[in-house]
C-alpha positions as CSV (number, residue, x, y, z in Angstrom):
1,X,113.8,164.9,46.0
2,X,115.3,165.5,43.0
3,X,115.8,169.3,42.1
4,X,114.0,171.0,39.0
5,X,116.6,171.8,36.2
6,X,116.4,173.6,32.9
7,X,117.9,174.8,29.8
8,X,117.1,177.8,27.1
9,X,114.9,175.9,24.1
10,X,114.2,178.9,22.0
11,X,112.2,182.4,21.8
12,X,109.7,182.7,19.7
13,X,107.6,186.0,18.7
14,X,104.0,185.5,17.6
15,X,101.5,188.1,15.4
16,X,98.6,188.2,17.0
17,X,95.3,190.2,15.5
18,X,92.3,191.5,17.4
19,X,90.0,188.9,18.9
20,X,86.8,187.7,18.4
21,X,84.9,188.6,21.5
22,X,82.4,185.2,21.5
23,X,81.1,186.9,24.5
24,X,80.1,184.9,28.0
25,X,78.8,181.5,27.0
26,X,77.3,178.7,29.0
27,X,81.0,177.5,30.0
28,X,83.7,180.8,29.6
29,X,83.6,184.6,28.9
30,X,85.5,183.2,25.8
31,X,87.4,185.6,23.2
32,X,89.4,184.1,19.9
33,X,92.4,185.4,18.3
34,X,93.7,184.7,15.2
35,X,97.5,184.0,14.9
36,X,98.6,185.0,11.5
37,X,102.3,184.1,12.0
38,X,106.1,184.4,13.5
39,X,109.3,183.2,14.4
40,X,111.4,181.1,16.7
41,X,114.6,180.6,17.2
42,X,116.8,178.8,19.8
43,X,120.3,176.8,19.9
44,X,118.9,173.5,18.4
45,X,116.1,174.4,16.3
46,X,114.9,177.6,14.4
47,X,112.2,178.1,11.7
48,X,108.9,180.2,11.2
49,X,105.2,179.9,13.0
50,X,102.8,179.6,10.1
51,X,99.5,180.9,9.7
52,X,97.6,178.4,11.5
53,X,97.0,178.7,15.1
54,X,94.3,180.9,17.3
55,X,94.4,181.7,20.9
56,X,90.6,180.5,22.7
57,X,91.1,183.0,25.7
58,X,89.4,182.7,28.4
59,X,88.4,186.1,31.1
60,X,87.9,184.7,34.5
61,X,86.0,186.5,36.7
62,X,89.2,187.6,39.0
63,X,90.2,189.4,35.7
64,X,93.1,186.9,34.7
65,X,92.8,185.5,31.2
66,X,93.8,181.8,30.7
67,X,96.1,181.4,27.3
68,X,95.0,178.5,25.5
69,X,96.6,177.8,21.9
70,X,97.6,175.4,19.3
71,X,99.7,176.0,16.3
72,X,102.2,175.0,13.7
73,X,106.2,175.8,13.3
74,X,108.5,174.5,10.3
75,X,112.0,174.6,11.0
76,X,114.2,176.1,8.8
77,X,115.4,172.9,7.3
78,X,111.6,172.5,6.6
79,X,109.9,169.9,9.5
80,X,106.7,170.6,10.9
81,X,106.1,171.0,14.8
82,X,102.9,170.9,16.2
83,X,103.0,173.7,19.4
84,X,100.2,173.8,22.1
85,X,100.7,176.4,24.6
86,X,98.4,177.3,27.6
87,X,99.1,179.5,30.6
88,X,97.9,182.4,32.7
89,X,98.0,186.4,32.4
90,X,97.0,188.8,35.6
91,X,97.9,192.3,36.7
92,X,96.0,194.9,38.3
93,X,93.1,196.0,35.8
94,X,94.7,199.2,34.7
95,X,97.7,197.5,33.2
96,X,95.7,194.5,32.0
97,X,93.7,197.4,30.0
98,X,96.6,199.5,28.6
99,X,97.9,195.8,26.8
100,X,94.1,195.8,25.5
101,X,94.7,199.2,24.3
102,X,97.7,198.5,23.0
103,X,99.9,200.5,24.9
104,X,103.6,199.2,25.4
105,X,103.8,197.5,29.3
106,X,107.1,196.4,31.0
107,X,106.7,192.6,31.3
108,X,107.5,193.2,35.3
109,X,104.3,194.9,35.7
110,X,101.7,191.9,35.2
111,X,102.4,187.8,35.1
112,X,102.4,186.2,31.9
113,X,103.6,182.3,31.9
114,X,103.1,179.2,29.8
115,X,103.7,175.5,29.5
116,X,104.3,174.1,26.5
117,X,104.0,171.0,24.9
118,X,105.0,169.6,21.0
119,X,104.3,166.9,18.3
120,X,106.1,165.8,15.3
121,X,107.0,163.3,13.5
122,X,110.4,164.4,12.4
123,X,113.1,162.1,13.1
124,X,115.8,165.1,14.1
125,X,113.2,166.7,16.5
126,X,112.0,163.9,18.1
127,X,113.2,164.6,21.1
128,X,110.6,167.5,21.5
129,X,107.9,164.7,21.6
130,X,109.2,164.0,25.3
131,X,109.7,168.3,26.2
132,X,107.7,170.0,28.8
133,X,108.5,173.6,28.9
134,X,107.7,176.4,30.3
135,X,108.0,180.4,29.4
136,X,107.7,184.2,30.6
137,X,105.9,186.2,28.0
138,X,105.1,189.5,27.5
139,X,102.4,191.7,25.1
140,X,103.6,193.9,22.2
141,X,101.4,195.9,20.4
142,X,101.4,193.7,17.7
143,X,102.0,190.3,19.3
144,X,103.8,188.6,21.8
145,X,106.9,187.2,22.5
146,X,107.8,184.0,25.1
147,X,111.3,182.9,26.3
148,X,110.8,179.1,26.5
149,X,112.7,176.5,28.8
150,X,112.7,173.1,28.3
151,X,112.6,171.3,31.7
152,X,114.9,168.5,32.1
């Protein structure tokens, strides 16, 4: 068997506002952020998150919400990159409420990790078409930020 390797792709930091609490519907306890913006950066691509994305969280019963988002990065030399992101944050409930609250959390005290996935139709980054990756996050009062790594 072959044996998992990686490699850094990039950091990025995302705004996040408030969510919408949709409240417990037929299928999820279902809540909706709006992503208003950030940055990434990493050795072989770097640019800006635009105002287009949302997070559809999901609460689970357990307490552990399920990330779900889609949104859009241009590179600095101006190509769009289609980003979908969906993953898994736990901790015991006090800690999971003092990031609600928007206290500042060391990222060792709760689990927060992502895979990611990409589309574009840029000829340079291309090569993200065929890029699973997968990142530790962590909450900031105003946002988050991931540390992503492309699996090879």
């Amino acid at each position: 068997m072959r044996e998992l390797r990686w490699r850094p792709l990039m950091t990025f930091f995302l705004d996040i506002t408030p969510p919408y609490n949709l409240g417990k519907t037929p299928t999820a306890d279902r809540r909706i952020a709006a992503l208003p913006g950030g940055y990434f950066e990493g050795e072989r691509l770097r640019g800006t998150i635009l105002p287009s994305g949302s997070d559809w969280q999901v609460v689970r019963s357990d307490g552990a919400w399920v990330i779900d988002v889609r949104t859009l990065l241009e590179t600095d030399d101006g190509a769009l990159i289609g980003m979908r992101y969906q993953g898994l944050r736990h901790g015991d409930p006090e800690v999971l409420a003092a990031i609600a609250g928007g206290a500042a959390v060391s990222p060792l005290a709760y689990y927060m990790r992502i895979t990611t996935s990409f589309e574009t139709a840029s000829e340079k980054y291309g090569w993200l078409n065929r890029v699973i990756g997968v990142a530790h996050g962590h909450r900031l009062q105003n946002g988050a930020i991931y540390n992503v790594f492309e699996i090879a």
